[in-house]
N, CA and C atoms as a LAMMPS dump frame, in Angstrom:
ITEM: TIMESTEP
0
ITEM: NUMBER OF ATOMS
420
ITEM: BOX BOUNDS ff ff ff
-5.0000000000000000e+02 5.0000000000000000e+02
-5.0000000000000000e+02 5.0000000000000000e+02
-5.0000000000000000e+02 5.0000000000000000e+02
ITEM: ATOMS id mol type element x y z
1 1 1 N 0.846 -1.174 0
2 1 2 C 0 0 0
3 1 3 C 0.892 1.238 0
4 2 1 N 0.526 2.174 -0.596
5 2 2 C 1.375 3.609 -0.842
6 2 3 C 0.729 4.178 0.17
7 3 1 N 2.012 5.231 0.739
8 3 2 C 2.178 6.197 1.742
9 3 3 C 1.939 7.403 0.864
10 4 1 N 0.805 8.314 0.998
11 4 2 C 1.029 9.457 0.43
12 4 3 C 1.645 10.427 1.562
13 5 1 N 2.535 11.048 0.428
14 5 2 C 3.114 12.506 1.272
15 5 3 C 2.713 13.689 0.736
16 6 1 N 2.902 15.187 1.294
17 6 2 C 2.681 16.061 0.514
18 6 3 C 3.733 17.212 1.528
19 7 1 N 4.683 16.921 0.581
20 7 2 C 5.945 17.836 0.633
21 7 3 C 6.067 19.321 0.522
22 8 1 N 6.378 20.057 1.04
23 8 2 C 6.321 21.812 1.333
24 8 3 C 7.413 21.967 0.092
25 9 1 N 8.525 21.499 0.024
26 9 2 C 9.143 21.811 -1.5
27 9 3 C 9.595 20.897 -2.347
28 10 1 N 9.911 21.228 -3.82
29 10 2 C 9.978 20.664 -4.831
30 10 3 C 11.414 19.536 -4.643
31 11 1 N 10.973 17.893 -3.897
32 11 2 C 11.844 16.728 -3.224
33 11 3 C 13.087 16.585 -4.532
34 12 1 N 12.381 16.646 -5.545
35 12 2 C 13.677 16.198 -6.584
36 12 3 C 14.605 17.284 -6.549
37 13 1 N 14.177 18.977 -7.036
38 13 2 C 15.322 19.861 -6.614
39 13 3 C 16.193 19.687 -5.755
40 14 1 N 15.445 19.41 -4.068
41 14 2 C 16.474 19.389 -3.033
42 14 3 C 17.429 18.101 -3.197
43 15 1 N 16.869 17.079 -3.522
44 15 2 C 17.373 16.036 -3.558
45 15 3 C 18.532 16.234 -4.491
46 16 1 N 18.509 16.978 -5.884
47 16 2 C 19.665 17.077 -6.787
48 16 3 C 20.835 18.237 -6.186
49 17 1 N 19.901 19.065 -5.571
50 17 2 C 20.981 20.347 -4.82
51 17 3 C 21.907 18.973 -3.666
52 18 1 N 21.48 18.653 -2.901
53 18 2 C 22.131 18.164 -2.046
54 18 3 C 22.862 16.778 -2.524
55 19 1 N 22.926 16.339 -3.358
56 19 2 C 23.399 15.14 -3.816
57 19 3 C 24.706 15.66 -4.659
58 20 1 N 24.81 16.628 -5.249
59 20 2 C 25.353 17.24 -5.986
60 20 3 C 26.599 18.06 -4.457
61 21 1 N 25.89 18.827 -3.975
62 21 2 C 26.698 19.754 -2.625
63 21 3 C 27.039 18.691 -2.244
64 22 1 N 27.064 17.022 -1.373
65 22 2 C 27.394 16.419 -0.736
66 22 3 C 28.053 14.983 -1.138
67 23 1 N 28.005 15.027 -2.561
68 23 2 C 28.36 13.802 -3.104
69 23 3 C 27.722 12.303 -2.903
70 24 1 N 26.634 12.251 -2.224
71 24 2 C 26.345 11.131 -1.957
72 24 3 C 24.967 11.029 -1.946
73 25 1 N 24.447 9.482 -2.382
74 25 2 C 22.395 9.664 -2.277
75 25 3 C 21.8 10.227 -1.385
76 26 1 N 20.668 10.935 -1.506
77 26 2 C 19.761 11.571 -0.953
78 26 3 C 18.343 11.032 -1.286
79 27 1 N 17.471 10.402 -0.161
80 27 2 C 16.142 10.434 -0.117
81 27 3 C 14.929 11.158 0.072
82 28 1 N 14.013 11.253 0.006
83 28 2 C 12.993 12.098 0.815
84 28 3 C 12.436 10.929 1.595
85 29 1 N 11.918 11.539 2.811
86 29 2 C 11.435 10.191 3.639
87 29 3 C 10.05 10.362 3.734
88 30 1 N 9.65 11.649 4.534
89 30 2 C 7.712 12.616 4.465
90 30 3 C 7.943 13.849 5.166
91 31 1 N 6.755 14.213 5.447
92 31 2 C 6.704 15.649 5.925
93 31 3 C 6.272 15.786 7.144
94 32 1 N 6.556 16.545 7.828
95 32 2 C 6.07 15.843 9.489
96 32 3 C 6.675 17.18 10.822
97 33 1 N 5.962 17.37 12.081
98 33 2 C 6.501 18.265 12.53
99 33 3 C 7.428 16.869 13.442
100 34 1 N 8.209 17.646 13.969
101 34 2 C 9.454 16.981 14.966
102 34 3 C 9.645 17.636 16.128
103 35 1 N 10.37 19.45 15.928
104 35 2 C 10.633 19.802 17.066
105 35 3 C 9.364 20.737 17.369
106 36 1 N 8.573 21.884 16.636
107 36 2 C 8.048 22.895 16.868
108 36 3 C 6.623 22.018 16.416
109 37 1 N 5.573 22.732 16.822
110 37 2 C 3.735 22.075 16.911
111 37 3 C 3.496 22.832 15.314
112 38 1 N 2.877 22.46 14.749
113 38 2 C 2.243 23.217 13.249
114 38 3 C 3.441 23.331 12.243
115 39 1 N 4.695 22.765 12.573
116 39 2 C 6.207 23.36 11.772
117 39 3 C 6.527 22.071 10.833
118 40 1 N 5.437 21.604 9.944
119 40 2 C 6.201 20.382 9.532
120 40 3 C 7.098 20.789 8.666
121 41 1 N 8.123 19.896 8.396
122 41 2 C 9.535 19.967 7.619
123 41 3 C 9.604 18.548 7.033
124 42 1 N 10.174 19.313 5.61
125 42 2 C 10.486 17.7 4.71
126 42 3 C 11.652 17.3 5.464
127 43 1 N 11.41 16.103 5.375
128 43 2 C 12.771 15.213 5.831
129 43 3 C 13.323 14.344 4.629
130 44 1 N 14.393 13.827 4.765
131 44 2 C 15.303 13.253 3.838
132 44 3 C 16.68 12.88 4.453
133 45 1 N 17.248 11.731 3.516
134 45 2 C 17.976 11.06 4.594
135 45 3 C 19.109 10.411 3.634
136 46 1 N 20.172 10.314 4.494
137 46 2 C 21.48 9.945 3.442
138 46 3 C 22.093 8.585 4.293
139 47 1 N 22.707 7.885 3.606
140 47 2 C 22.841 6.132 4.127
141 47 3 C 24.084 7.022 5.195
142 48 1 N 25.229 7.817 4.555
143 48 2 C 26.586 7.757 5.611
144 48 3 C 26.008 8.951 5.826
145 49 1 N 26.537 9.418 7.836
146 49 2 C 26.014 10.061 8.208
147 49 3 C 26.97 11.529 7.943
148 50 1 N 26.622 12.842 7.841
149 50 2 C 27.244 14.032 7.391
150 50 3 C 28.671 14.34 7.749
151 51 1 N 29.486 14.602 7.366
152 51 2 C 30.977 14.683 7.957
153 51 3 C 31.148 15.174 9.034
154 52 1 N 30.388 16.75 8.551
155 52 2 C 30.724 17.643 9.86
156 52 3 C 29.586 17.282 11.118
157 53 1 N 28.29 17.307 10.658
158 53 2 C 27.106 16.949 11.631
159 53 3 C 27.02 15.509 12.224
160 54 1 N 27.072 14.585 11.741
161 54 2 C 27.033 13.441 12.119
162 54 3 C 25.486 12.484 11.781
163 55 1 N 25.007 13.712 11.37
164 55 2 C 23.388 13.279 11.288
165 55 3 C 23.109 12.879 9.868
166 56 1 N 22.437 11.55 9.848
167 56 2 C 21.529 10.8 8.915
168 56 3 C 20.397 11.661 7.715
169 57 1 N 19.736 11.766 8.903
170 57 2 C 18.637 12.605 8.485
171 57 3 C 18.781 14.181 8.497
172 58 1 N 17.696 15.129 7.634
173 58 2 C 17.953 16.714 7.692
174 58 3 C 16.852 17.119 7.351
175 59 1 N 16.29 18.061 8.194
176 59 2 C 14.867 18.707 7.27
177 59 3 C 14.885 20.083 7.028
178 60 1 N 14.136 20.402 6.069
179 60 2 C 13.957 21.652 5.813
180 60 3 C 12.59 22.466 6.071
181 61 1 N 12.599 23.602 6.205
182 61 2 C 11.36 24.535 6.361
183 61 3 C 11.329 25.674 5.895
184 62 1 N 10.188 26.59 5.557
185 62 2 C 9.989 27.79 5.99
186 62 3 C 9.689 28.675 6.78
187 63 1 N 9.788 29.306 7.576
188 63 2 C 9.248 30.031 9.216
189 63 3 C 9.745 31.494 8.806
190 64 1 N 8.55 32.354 8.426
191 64 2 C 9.241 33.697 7.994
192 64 3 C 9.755 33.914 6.708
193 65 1 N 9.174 33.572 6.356
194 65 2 C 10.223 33.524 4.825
195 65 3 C 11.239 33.352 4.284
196 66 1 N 12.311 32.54 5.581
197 66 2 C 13.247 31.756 5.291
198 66 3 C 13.217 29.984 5.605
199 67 1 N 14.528 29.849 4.601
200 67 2 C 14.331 28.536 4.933
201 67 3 C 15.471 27.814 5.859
202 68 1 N 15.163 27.252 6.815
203 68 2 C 15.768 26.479 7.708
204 68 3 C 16.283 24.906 7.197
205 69 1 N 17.591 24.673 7.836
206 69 2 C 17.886 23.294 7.295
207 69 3 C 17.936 22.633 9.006
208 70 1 N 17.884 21.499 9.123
209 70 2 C 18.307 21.128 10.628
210 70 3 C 18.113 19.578 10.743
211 71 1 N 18.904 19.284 12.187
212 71 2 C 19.232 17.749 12.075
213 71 3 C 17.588 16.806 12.468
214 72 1 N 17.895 16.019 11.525
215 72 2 C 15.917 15.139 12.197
216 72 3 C 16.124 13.63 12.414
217 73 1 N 17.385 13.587 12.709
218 73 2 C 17.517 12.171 13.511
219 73 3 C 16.413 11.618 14.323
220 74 1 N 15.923 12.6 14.745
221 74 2 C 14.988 11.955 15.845
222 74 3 C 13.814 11.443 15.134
223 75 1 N 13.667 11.642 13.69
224 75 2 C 11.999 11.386 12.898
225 75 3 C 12.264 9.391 13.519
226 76 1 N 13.179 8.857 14.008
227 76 2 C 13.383 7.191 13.884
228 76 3 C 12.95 7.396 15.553
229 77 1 N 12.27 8.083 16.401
230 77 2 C 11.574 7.826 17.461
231 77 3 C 10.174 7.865 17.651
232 78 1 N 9.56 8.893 15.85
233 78 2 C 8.261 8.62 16.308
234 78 3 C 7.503 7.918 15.182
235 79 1 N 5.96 7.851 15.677
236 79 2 C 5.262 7.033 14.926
237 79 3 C 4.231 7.491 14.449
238 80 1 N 3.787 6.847 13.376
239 80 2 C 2.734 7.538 12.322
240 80 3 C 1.564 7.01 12.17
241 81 1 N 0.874 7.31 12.617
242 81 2 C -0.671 6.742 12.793
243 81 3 C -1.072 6.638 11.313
244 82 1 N -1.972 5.699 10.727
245 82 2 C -1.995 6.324 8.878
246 82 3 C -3.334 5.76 9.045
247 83 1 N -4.364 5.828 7.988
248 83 2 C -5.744 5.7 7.345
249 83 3 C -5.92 5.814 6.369
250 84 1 N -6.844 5.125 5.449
251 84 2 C -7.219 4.634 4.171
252 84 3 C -7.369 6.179 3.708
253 85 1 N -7.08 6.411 2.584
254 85 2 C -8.331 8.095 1.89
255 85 3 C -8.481 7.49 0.646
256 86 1 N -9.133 8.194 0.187
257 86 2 C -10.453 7.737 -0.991
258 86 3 C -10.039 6.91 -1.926
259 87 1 N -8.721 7.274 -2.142
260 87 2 C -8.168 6.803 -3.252
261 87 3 C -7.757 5.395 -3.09
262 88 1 N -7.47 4.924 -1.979
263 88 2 C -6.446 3.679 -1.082
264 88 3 C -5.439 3.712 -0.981
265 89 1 N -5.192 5.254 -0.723
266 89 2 C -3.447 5.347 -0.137
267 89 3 C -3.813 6.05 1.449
268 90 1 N -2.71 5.242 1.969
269 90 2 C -2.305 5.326 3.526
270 90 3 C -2.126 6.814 3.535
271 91 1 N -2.623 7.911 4.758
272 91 2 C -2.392 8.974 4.872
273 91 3 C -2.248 9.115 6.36
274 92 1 N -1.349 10.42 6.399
275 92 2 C -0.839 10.646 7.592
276 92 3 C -1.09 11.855 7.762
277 93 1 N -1.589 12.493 9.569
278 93 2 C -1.514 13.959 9.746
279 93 3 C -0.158 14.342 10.202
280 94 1 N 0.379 15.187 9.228
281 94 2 C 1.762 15.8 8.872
282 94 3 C 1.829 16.845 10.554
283 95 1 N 0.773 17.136 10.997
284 95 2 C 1.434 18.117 11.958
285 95 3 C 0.292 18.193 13.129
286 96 1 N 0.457 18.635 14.39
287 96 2 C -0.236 18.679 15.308
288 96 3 C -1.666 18.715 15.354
289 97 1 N -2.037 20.308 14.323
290 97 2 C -3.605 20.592 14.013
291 97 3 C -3.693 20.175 12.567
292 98 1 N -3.079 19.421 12.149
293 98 2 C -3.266 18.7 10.636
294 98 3 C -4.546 17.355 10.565
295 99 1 N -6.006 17.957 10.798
296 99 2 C -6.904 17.2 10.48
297 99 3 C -7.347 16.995 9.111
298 100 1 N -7.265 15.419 8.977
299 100 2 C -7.981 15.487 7.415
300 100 3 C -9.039 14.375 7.369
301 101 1 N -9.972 14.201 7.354
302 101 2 C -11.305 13.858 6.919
303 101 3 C -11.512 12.717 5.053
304 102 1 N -11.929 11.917 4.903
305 102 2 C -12.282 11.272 3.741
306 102 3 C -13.564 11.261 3.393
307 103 1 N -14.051 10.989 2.376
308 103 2 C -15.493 10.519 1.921
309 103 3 C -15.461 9.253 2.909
310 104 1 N -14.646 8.092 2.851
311 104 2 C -15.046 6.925 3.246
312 104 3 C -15.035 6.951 4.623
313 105 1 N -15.221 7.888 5.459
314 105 2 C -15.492 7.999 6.885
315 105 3 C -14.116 8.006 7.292
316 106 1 N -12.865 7.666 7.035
317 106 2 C -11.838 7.727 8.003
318 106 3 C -11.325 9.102 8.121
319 107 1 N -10.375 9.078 8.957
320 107 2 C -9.864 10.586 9.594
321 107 3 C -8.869 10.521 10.566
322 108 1 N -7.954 11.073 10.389
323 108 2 C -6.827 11.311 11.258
324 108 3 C -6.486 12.282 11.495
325 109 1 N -5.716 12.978 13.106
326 109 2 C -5.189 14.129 13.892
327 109 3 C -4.165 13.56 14.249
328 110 1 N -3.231 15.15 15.125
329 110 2 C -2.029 14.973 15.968
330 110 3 C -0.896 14.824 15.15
331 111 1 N -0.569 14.645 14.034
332 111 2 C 0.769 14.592 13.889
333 111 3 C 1.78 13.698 14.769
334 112 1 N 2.722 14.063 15.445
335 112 2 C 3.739 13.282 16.168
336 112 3 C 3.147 13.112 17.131
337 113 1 N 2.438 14.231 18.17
338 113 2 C 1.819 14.773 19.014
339 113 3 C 0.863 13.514 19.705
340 114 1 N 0.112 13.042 18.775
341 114 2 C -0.889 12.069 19.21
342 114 3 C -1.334 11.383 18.136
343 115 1 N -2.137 10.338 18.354
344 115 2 C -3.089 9.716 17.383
345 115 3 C -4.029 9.865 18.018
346 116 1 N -4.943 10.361 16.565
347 116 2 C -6.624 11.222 17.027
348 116 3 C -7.499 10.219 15.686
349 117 1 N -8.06 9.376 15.394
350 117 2 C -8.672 8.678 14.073
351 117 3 C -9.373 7.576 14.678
352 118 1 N -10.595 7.728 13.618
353 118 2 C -11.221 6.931 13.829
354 118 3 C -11.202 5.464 12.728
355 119 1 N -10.658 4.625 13.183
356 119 2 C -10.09 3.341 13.029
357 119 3 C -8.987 2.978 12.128
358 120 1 N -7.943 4.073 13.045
359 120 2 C -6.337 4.086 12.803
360 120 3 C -5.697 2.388 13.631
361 121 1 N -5.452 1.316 12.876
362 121 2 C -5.077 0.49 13.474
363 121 3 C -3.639 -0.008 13.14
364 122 1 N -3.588 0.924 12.13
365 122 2 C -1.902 0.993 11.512
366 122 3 C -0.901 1.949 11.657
367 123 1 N 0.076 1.777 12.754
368 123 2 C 1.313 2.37 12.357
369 123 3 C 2.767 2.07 12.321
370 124 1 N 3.043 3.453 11.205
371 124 2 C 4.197 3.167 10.774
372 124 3 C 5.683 3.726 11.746
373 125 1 N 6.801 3.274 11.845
374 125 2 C 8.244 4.019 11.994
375 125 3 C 9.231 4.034 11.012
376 126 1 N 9.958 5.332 11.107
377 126 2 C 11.05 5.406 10.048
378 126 3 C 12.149 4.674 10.61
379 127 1 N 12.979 3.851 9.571
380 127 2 C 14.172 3.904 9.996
381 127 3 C 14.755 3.188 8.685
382 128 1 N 16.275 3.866 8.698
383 128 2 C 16.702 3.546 8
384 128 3 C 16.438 4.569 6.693
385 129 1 N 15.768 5.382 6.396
386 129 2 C 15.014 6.103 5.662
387 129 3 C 13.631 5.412 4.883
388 130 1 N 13.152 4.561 5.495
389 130 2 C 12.108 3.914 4.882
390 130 3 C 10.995 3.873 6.037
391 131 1 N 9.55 3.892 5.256
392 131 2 C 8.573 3.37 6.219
393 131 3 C 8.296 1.828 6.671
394 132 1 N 8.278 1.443 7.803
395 132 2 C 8.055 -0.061 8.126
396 132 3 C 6.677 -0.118 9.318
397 133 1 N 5.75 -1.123 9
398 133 2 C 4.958 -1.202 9.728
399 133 3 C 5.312 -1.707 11.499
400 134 1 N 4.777 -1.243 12.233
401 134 2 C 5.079 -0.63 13.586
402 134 3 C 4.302 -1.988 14.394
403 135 1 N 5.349 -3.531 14.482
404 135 2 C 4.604 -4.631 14.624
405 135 3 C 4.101 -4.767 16.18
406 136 1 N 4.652 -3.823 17.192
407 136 2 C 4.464 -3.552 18.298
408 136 3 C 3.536 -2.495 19.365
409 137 1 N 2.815 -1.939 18.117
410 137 2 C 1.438 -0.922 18.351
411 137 3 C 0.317 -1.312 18.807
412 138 1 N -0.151 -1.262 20.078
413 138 2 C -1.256 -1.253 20.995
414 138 3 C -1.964 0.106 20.825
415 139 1 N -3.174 -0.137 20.236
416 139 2 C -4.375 1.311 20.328
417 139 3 C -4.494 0.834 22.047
418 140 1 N -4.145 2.453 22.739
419 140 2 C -4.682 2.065 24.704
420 140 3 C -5.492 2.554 24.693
């Protein structure tokens, strides 16, 4: 089943800027808040970790009309609640107040923050730069 994402900027640009600046593959992984509530940032992720930073992962944003780069190692601690949408791709709320609603009754909230859906029984964790289903998830 496909994970839809919906990325704040154009993944192949960054992906060629930074592959190009750093010499080495670059992924996009999704979009998601991490440190700040409402701030999601694309993430993307490189197999060896940065020379100078040490970090795997990196996301980007806008806040003000600039753009921020920063370390998102931590996206491999949280988890992604997902739900069917119309189409039959898995969807995720990208950020705290990121509610989204379907024709087919499902719906998901919370972002990192929480899982808010009504019959979210799937989730996912990153690691590695990939999504993997989360075989240890108890709805409490």
């Amino acid at each position: 089943m496909n994970i839809k994402h919906n990325p704040r900027f154009d993944t192949k640009k960054v992906i060629e800027h930074y592959e190009q600046k750093d010499g080495v593959p670059i992924t996009y992984v999704c979009t998601t808040d991490i440190y700040n509530s409402d701030l999601p940032i694309d993430v993307f992720f490189r197999e060896s970790p940065h020379p100078e930073f040490g970090n795997r992962y990196f996301g980007l944003c806008i806040r003000n009309g600039t753009t921020y780069i920063s370390n998102a190692d931590k996206i491999e601690e949280l988890e992604f609640g997902v739900v069917e949408n119309d189409a039959g791709e898995l969807e995720y709320s990208q950020s705290h107040h990121d509610y989204k609603s379907f024709k087919n009754g499902n719906m998901i909230d919370g972002g990192r923050a929480y899982i808010r859906s009504n019959g979210c029984e799937t989730v996912y964790v990153v690691r590695d730069g990939k999504f993997y289903l989360e075989p240890n998830y108890s709805r409490g």
